[in-house]
C-alpha positions as a LaTeX table, in Angstrom:
\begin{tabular}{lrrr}
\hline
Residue & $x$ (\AA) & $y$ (\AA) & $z$ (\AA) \\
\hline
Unk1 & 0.00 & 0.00 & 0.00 \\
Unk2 & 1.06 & 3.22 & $-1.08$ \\
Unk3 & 2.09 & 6.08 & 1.75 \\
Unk4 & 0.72 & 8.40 & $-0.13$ \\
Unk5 & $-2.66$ & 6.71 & $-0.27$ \\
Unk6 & $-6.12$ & 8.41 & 1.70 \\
Unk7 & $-7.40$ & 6.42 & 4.24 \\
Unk8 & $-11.06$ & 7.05 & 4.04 \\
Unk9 & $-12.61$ & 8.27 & 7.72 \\
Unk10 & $-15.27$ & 6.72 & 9.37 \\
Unk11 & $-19.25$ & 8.02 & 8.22 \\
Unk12 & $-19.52$ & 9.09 & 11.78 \\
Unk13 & $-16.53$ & 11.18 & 11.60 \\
Unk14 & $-17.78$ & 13.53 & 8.59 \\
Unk15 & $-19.67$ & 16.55 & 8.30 \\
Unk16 & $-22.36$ & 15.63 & 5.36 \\
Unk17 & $-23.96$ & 12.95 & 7.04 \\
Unk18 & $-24.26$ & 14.61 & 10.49 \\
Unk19 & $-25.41$ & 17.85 & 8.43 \\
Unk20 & $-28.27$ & 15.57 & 6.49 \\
Unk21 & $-29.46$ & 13.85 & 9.76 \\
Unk22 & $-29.97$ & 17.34 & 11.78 \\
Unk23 & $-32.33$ & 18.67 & 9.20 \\
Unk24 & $-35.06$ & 16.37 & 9.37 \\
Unk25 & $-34.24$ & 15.73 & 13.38 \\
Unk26 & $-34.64$ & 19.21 & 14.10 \\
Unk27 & $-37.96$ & 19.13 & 11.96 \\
Unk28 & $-38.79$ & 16.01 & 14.00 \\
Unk29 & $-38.10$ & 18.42 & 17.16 \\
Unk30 & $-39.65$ & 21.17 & 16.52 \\
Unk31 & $-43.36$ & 19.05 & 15.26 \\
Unk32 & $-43.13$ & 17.43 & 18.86 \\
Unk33 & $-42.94$ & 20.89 & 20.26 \\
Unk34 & $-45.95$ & 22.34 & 18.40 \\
Unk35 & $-47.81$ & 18.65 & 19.72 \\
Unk36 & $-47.20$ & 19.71 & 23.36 \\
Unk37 & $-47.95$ & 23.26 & 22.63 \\
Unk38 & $-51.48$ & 22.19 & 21.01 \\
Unk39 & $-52.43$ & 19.98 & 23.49 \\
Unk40 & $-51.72$ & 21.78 & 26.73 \\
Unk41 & $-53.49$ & 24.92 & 25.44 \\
Unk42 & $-56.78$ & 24.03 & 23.76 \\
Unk43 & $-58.33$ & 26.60 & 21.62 \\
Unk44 & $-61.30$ & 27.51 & 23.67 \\
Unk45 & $-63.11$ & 30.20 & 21.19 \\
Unk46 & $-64.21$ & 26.38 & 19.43 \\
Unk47 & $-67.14$ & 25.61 & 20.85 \\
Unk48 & $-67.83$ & 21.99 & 21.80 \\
Unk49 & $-71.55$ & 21.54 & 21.18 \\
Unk50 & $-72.79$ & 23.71 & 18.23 \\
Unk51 & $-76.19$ & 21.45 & 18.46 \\
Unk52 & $-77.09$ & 22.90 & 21.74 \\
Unk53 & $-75.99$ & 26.30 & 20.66 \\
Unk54 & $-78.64$ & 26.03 & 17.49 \\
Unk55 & $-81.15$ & 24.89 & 19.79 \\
Unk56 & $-80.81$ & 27.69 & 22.07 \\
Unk57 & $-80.47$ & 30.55 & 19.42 \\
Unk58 & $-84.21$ & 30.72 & 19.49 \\
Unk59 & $-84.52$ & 31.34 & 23.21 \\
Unk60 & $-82.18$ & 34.33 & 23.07 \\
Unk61 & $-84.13$ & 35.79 & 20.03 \\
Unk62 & $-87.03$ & 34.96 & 21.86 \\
Unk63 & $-85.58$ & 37.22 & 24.99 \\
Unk64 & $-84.34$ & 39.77 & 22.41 \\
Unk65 & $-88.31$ & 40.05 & 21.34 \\
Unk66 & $-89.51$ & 40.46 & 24.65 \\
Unk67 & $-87.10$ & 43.19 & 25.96 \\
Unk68 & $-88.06$ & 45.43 & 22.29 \\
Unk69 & $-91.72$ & 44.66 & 23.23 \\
Unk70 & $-91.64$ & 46.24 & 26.97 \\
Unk71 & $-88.61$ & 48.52 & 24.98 \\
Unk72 & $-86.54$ & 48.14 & 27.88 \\
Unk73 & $-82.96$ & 49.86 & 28.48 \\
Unk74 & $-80.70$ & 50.28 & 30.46 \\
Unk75 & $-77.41$ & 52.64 & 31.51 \\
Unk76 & $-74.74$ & 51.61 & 33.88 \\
Unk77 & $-71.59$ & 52.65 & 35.36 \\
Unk78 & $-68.64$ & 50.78 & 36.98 \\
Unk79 & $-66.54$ & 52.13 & 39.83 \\
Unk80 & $-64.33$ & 50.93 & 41.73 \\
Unk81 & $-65.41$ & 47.30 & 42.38 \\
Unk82 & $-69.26$ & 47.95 & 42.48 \\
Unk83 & $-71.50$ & 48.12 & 39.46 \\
Unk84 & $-74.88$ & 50.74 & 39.09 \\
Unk85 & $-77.36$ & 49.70 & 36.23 \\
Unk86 & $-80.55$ & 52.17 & 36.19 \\
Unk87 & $-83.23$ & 50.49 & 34.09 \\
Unk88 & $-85.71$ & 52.33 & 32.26 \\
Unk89 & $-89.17$ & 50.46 & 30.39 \\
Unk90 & $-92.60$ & 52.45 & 28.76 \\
Unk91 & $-94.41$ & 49.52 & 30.62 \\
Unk92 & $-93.16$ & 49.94 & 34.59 \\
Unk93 & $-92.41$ & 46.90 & 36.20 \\
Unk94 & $-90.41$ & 45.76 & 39.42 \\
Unk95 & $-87.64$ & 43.30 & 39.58 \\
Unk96 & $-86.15$ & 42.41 & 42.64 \\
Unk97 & $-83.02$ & 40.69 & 40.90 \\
Unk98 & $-80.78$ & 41.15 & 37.69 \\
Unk99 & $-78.53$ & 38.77 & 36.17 \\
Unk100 & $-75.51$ & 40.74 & 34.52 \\
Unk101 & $-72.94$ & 38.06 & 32.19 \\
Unk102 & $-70.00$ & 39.05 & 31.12 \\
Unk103 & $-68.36$ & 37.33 & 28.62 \\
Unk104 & $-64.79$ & 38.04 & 27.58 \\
Unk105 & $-64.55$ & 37.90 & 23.69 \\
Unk106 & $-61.62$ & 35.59 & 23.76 \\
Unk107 & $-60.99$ & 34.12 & 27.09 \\
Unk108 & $-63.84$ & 31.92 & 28.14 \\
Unk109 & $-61.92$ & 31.76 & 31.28 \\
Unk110 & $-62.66$ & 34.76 & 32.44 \\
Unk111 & $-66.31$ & 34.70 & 31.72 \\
Unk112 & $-68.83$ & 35.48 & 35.20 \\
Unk113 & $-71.96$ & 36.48 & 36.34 \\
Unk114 & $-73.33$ & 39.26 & 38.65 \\
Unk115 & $-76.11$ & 39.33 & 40.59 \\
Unk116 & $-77.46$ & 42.88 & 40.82 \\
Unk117 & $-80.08$ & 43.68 & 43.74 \\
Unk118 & $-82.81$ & 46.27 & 43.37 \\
Unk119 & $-82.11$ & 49.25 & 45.86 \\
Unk120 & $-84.68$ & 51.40 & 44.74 \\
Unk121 & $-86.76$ & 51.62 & 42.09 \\
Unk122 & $-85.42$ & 50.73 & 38.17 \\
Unk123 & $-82.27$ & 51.44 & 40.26 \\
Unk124 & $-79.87$ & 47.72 & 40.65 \\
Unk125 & $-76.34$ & 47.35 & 42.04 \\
Unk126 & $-73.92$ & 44.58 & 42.62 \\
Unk127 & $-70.57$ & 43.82 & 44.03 \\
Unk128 & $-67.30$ & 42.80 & 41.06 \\
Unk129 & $-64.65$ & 40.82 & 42.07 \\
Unk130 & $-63.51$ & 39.99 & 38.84 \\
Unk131 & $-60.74$ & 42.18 & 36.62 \\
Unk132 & $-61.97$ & 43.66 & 34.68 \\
Unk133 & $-59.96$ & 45.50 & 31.52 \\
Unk134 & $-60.45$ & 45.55 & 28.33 \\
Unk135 & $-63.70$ & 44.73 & 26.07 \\
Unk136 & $-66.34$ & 42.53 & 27.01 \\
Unk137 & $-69.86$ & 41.61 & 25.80 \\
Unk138 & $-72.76$ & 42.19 & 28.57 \\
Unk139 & $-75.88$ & 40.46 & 28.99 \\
Unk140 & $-78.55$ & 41.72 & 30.92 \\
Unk141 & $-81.42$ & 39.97 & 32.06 \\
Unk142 & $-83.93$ & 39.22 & 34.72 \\
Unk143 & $-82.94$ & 36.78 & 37.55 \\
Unk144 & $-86.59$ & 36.11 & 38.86 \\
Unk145 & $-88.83$ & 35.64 & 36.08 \\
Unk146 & $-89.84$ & 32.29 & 34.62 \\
Unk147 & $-87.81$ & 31.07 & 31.36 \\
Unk148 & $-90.38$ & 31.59 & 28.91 \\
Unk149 & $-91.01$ & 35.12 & 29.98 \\
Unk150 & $-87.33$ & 36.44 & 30.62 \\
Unk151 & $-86.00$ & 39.17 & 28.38 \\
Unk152 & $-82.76$ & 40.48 & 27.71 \\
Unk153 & $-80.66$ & 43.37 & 26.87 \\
Unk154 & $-76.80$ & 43.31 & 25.32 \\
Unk155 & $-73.80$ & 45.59 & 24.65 \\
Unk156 & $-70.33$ & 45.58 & 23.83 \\
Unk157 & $-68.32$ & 47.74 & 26.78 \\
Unk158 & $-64.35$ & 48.19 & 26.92 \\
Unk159 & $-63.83$ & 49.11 & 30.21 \\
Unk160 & $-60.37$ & 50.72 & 29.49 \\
Unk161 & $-62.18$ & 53.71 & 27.19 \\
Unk162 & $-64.99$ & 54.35 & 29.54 \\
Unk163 & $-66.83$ & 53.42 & 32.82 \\
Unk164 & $-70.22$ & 53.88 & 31.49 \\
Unk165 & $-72.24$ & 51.89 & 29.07 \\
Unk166 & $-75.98$ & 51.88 & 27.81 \\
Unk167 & $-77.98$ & 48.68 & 26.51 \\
Unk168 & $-81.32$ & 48.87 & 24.79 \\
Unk169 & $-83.19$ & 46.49 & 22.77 \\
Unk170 & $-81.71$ & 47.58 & 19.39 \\
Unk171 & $-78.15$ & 46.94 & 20.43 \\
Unk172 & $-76.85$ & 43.72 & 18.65 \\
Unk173 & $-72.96$ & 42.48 & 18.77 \\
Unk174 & $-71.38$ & 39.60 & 17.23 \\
Unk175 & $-67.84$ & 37.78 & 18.58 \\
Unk176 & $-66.64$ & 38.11 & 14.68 \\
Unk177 & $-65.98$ & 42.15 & 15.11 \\
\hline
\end{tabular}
């Protein structure tokens, strides 16, 4: 054998085939990444059951009707941990309780409910615990009535541009905006 001759070196010892594994490894890598990512945190704007939500479309229009029928509204204003609502009808009628929803447009999390007792008349009030910046869609409605009779009123409210907000029947919002 020649001394001049090139002794070839090992596969593990060159540079092309480490190069050509660590491509699709690191693609390999990174997929399992996403994986974990996908699974841990669930989209939760997807609602689970769109069956029940078609169902129950019709009972909110329903609630929608009756509010624009007794052409309810309402004003509020939020300060500091307590919530006013003053509620105004052409048809005057009492109601001891008021169930406020908020529902944060992308954090389901975050969604509550408030409870609002009547301290004097058309005038309702109600203790927040929650945080509450930025925008959220509100749903008014009354806590004491049966479910066939119950009406509602909705808004849109950011709480970081104002601390007042007004709902009447004509007010519609949509989570697309």
């Amino acid at each position: 054998m020649p001394i001049n001759a090139i002794i070839p070196q090992k596969w593990y010892r060159q540079f092309w085939p480490w190069f050509l594994i660590v491509l699709p490894g690191s693609v390999v890598i990174a997929s399992i990444a996403t994986l974990v990512i996908a699974i841990t945190h669930g989209d939760n704007l997807v609602r689970d059951d769109y069956y029940k939500d078609g169902l129950a479309i019709n009972r909110y229009l329903q609630q929608d009707e009756i509010a624009q029928q007794l052409q309810l509204s309402a004003s509020g204003r939020v300060t500091a941990g307590f919530i006013e609502i003053t509620l105004s009808s052409s048809k005057p009628h009492s109601y001891k309780h008021l169930l406020l929803t908020w529902q944060h447009p992308t954090d389901a999390d975050r969604d509550f409910k408030t409870v609002l007792l009547q301290d004097s008349p058309n005038h309702y009030s109600g203790q927040i615990t929650e945080n509450l910046s930025g925008r959220w869609y509100l749903a008014l409605e009354d806590f004491d009535s049966k479910e066939d009779s119950r009406w509602r009123l909705r808004t849109e409210f950011n709480t970081d541009l104002s601390q007042h907000f007004a709902m009447n029947n004509q007010t519609e919002h949509s989570e697309a905006q």
